[in-house]
C-alpha positions in Angstrom: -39.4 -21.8 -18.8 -36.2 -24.4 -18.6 -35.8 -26.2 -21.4 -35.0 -29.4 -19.8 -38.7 -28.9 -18.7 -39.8 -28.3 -22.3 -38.0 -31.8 -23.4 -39.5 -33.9 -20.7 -43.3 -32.6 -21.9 -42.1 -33.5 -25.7 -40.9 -36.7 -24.3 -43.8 -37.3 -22.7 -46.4 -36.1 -25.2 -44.5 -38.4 -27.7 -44.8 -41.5 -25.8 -48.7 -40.8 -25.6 -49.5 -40.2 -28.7 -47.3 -43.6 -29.8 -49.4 -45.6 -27.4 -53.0 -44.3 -27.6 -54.9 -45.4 -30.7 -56.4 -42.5 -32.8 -57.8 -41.5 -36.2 -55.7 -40.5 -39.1 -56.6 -37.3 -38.1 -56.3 -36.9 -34.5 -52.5 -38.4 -35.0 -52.2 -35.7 -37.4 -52.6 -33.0 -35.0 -50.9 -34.4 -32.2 -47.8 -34.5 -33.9 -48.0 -31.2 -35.2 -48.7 -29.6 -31.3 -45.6 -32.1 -30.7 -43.6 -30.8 -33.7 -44.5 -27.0 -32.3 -42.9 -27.9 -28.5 -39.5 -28.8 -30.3 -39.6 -25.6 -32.4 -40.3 -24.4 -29.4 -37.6 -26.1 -27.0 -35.0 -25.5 -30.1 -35.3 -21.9 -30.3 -35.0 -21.7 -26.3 -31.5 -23.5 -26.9 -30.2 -21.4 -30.0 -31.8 -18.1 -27.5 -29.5 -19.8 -24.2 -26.4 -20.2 -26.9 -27.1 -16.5 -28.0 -26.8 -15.5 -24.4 -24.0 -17.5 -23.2 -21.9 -15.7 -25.9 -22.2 -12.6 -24.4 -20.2 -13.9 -21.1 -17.2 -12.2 -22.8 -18.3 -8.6 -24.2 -16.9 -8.0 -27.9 -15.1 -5.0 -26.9 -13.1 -7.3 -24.1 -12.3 -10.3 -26.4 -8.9 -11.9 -27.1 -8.6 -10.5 -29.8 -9.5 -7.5 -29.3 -7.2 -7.2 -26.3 -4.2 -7.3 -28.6 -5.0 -5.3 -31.8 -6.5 -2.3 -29.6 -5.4 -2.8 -25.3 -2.5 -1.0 -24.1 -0.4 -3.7 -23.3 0.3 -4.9 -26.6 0.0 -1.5 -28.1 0.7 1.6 -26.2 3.4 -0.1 -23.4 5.1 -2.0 -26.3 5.7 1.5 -28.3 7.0 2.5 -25.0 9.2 0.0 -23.8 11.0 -0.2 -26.9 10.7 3.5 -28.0 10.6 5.5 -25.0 11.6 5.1 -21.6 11.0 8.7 -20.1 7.1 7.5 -20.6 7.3 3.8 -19.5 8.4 5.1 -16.4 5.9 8.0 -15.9 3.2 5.5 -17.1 4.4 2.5 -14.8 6.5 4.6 -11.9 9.5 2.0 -12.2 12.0 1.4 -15.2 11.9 -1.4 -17.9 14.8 -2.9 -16.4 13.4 -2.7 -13.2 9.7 -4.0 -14.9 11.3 -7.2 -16.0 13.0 -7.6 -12.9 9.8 -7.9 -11.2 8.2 -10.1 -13.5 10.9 -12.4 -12.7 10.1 -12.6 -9.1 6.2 -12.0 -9.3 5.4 -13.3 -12.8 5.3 -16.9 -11.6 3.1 -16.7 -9.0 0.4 -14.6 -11.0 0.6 -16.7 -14.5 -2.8 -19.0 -14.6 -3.4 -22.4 -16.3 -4.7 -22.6 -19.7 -8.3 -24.1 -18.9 -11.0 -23.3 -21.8 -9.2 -20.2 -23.4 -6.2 -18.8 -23.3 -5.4 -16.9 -19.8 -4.4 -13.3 -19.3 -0.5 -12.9 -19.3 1.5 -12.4 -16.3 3.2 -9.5 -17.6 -0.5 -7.9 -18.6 -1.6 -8.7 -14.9 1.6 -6.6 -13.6 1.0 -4.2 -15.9 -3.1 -3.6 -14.9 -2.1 -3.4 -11.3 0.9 -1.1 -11.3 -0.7 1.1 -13.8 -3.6 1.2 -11.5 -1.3 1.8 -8.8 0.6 4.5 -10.1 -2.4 6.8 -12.0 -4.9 5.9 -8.8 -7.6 5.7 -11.8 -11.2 3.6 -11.5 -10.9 0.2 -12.2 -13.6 0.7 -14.4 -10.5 3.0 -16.5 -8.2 0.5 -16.5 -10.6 -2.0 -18.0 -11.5 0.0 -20.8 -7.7 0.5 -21.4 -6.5 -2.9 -21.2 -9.7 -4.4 -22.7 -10.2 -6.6 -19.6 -13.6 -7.0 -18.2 -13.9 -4.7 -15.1 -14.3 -7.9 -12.7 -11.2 -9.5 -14.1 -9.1 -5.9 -13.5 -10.4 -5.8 -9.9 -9.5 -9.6 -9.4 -6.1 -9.2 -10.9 -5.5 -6.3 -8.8 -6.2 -8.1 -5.4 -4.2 -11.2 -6.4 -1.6 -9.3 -8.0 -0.7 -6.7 -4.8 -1.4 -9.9 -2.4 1.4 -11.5 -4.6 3.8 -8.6 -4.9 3.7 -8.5 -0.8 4.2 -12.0 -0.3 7.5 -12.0 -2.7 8.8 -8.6 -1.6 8.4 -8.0 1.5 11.2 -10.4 3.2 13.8 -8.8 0.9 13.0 -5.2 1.0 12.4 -5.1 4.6 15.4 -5.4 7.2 15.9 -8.2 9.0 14.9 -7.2 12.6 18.8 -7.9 14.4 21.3 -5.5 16.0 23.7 -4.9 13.5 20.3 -3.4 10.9 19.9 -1.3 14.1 23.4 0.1 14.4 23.7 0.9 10.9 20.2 2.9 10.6 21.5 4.8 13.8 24.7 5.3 12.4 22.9 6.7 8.8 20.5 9.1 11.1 23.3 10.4 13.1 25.6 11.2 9.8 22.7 13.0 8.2 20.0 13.9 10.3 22.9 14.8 13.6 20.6 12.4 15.8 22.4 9.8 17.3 21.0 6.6 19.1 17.8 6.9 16.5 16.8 3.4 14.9 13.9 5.3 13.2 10.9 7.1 12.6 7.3 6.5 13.6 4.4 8.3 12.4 1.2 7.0 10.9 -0.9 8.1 7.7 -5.0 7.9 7.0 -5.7 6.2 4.1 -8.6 7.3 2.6 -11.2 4.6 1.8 -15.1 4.1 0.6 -16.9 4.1 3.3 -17.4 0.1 3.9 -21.3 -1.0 4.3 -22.6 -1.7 7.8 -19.3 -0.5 9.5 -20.8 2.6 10.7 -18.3 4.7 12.3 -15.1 2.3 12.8 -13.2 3.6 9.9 -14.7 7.4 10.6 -11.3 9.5 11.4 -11.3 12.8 13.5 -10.6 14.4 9.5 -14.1 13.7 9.0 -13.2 10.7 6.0 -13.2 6.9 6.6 -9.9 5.5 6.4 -7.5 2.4 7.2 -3.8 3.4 9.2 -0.5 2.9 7.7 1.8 2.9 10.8 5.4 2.7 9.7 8.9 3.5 10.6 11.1 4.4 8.1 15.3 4.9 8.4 17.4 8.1 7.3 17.5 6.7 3.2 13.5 7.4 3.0 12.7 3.3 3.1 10.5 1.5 5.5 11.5 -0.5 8.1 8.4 -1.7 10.1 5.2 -1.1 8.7 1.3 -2.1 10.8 -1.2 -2.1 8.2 -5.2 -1.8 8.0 -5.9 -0.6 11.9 -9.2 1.3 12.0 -9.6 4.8 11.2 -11.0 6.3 14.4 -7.8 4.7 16.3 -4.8 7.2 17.2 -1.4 6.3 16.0 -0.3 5.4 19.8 -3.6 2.8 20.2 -2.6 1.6 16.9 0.9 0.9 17.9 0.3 -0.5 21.6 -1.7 -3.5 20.3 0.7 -3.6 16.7 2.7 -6.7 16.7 6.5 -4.6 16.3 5.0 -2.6 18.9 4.2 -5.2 21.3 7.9 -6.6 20.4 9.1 -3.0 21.4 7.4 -3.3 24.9 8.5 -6.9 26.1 11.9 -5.9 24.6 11.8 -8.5 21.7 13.1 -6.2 19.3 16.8 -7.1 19.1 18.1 -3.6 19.9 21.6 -3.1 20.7 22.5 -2.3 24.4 22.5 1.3 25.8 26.2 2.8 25.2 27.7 6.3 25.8 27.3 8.7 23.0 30.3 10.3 23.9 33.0 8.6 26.4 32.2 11.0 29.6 28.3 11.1 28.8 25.4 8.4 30.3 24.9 5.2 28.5 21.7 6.4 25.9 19.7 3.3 24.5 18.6 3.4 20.8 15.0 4.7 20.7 12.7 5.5 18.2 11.6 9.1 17.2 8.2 9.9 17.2 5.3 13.1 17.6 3.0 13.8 20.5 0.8 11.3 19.3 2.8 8.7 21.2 3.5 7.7 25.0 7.3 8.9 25.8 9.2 5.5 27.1 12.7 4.3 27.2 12.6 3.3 23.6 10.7 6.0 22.1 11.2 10.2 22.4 8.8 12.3 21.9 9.0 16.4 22.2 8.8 18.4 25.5 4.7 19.7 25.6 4.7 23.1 24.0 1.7 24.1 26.8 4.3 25.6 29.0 7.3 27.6 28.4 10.3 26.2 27.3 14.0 27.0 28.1 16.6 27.0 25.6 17.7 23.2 26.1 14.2 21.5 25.6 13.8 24.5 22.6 17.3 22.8 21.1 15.9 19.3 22.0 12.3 19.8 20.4 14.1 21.5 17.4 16.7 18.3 16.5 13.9 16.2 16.8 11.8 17.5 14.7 14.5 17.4 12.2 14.7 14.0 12.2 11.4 13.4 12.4 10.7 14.9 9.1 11.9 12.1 7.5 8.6 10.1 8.2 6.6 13.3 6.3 9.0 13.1 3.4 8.7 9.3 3.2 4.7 9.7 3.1 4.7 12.4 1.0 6.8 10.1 -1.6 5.0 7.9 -1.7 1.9 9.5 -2.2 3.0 11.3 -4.8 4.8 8.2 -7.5 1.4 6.1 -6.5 -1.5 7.9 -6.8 -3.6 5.5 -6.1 -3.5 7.4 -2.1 -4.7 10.7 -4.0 -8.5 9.5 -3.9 -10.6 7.3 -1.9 -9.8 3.8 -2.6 -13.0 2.0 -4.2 -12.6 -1.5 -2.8 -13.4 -3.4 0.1 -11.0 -2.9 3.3 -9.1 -6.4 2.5 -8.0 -5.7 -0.9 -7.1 -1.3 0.6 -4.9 -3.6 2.8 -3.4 -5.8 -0.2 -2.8 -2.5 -2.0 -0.8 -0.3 0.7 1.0 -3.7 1.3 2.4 -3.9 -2.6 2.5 0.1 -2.9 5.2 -0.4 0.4 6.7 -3.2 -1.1 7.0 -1.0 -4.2 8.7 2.0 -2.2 11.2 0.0 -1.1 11.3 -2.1 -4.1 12.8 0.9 -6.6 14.7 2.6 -4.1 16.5 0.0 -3.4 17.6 -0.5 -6.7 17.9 2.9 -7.8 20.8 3.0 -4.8 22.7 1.3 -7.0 23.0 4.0 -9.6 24.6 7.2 -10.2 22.9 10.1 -8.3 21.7 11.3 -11.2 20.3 8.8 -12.7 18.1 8.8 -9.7 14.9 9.4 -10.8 12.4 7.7 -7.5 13.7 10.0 -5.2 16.5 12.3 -4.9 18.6 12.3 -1.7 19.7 16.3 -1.2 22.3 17.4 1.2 21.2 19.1 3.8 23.0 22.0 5.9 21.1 24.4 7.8 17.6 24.0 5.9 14.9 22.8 7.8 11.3 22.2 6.2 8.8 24.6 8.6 6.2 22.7 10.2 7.6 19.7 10.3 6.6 19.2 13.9 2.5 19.0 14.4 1.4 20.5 17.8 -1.3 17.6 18.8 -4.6 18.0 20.9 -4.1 18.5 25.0 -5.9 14.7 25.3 -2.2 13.5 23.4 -0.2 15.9 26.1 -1.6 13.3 28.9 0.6 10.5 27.8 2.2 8.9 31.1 5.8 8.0 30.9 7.7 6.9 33.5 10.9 8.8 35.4 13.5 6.8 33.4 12.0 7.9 29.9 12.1 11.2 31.3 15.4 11.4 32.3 16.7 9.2 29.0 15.3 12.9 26.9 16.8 15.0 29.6 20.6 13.6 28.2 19.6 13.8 24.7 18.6 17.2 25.3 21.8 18.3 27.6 23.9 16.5 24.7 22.5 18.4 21.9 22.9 21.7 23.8 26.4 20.9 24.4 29.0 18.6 22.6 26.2 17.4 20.0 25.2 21.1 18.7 25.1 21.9 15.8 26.1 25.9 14.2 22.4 26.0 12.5 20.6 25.5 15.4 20.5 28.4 17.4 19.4 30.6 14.7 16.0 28.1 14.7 15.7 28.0 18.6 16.0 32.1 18.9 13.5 32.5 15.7 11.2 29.7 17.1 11.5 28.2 13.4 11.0 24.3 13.5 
């Protein structure tokens, strides 16, 4: 029973017994049966207190949270003691830790209300270390001594926060001159010239969300949300469509994507078709991409492997799979420093979205900075020269229903030059051993 209800009886019965003229004895025992409702109603109250108290669980207390959680404990020892394991435990540097508290920390820091509020640097922590080990939420709580519904609040507000500060300064602006250079970068490295990037796309593997049935079911028999990204020749993303349902393919996907509808009414800012070489055809700057996608005059996509191939669309098929590579190593980076993409992510499909969103950020985020330093202080990613090695299978044969694609006479002709260039002026010594052994 409520004890408000329990009151108004005692109220009640009180004002009674004051009005109604009794014995000695009959006012006796109505005040004891009135006395015995407010024991009553008090130890509902003292019972309600009790209760209340357990809205924090000891082990998750203040107090608690500093003698025994790992932010004020284990990352301290860390931080100031070892730096080889703050980075293995976080995936980024101190320096570059307190960099991004700078930016992030105001955004995440709350009010003091009734207690005191869980730091901004303990926020960044919960959600990178979450990030990085792709443990439960429940894990992290126990770590951090934070309740498990605070970790996985602080983990969707934090990733929604690290995208909304990041993502306009690790991304390039979308203007000619961010074109020219990642074209210039892909044809120094990667020998493919007129390539502003690489487009693939990547399941991410989620809990199956309730009542959805089969929209996030992928042909790898998992439910999953798409990352479709394009990524330059320095491992880094450029353009990125997140949270399209599983069971779409990577073309559907980028058709009704917002850079991909920029792509088709020619909103993308590209630079103007010129000559690779001064007797050759004016090329434009196209994207490189798998069977997965429609060949047009902006994107190139490998001769069908159904029929047989001469030597030129062998050599053509070959460089592109070089550069293509670059969107498999990208993927499998990432992947690897946030393991968060090594499971199933346990969450609902909005905060999956928020968490590739920061992990991108992320990506981009250290590599960025780590540019800055000497080689071999790289530790994110290490850029190797690359002569005549080529990773094997770096080129996926697709299903015949991909092979239909329709593409019109221009985008046939635009892969055409780029295949007649790289058999002649563009070649390169390597490649002729590949073509003859039929290894790409």
């Amino acid at each position: 029973m409520d004890p408000d209800i329990v009151l108004l009886i005692i109220w009640k019965r009180w004002r009674k017994w004051k009005k109604m003229k009794q014995t000695l004895q009959h006012r006796k025992v109505g005040k004891r049966h009135i006395l015995k409702l407010f024991a009553i109603w008090k130890l509902m109250i003292e019972e309600g207190k009790a209760h209340d108290k357990m809205w924090v669980r000891p082990i998750f207390r203040e107090r608690q949270r500093f003698l025994q959680g790992a932010s004020d404990n284990l990352v301290r020892e860390m931080e100031f003691e070892d730096h080889e394991m703050f980075y293995n435990y976080c995936r980024i540097s101190t320096e570059m830790f307190h960099q991004l508290l700078s930016i992030v920390g105001p955004f995440i820091e709350k009010q003091y209300v009734i207690r005191d509020p869980i730091s901004s640097r303990t926020r960044l922590l919960v959600c990178l270390r979450y990030l990085a080990s792709g443990d439960s939420m429940a894990s992290i709580a126990y770590s951090f001594r934070i309740g498990v519904n605070t970790v996985s609040k602080i983990i969707s507000e934090t990733c929604e926060e690290l995208w909304n500060t990041l993502h306009k300064s690790v991304f390039p602006e979308i203007k000619e001159e961010n074109w020219l250079r990642i074209a210039n970068d892909f044809a120094i490295k990667w020998n493919f010239p007129h390539c502003i990037g690489v487009i693939d796309g990547k399941h991410v593997i989620i809990q199956s969300p309730p009542h959805s049935g089969s929209t996030f079911y992928n042909y790898k028999e998992n439910h999953s949300i798409n990352l479709l990204a394009v990524c330059d020749a320095n491992y880094c993303f450029t353009l990125v469509d997140i949270g399209g349902e599983g069971r779409q393919s990577d073309g559907g996907i980028f058709t009704h994507s917002n850079f991909g509808q920029r792509f088709q009414k020619n909103q993308i800012n590209l630079p103007q078709p010129r000559p690779i070489e001064a007797s050759g055809p004016a090329l434009p700057f196209v994207l490189v991409a798998d069977e997965a996608f429609a060949l047009t005059h902006y994107m190139m996509r490998p001769y069908p492997r159904s029929g047989r191939l001469n030597r030129q669309r062998k050599i053509f098929n070959y460089r592109l799979s070089r550069a293509r590579r670059m969107i498999e190593s990208v993927f499998g980076i990432l992947a690897a420093k946030w393991r968060i993409y090594r499971r199933p992510i346990i969450a609902s499909v909005s905060t999956a979205v928020k968490i590739v969103q920061a992990t991108v950020c992320l990506h981009n985020f250290v590599i960025h900075n780590e540019n800055k330093l000497p080689l071999s202080e790289r530790r994110y990613c290490r850029i190797l020269s690359e002569g005549g090695v080529m990773t094997s299978g770096a080129l996926q044969e697709m299903n015949n229903a991909n092979r239909t694609n329709a593409y019109t006479r221009l985008a046939s002709r635009i892969r055409d030059d780029f295949a007649t260039y790289f058999e002649n002026n563009g070649a390169v010594p390597w490649q002729w051993e590949k073509v003859l052994l039929n290894d790409f």
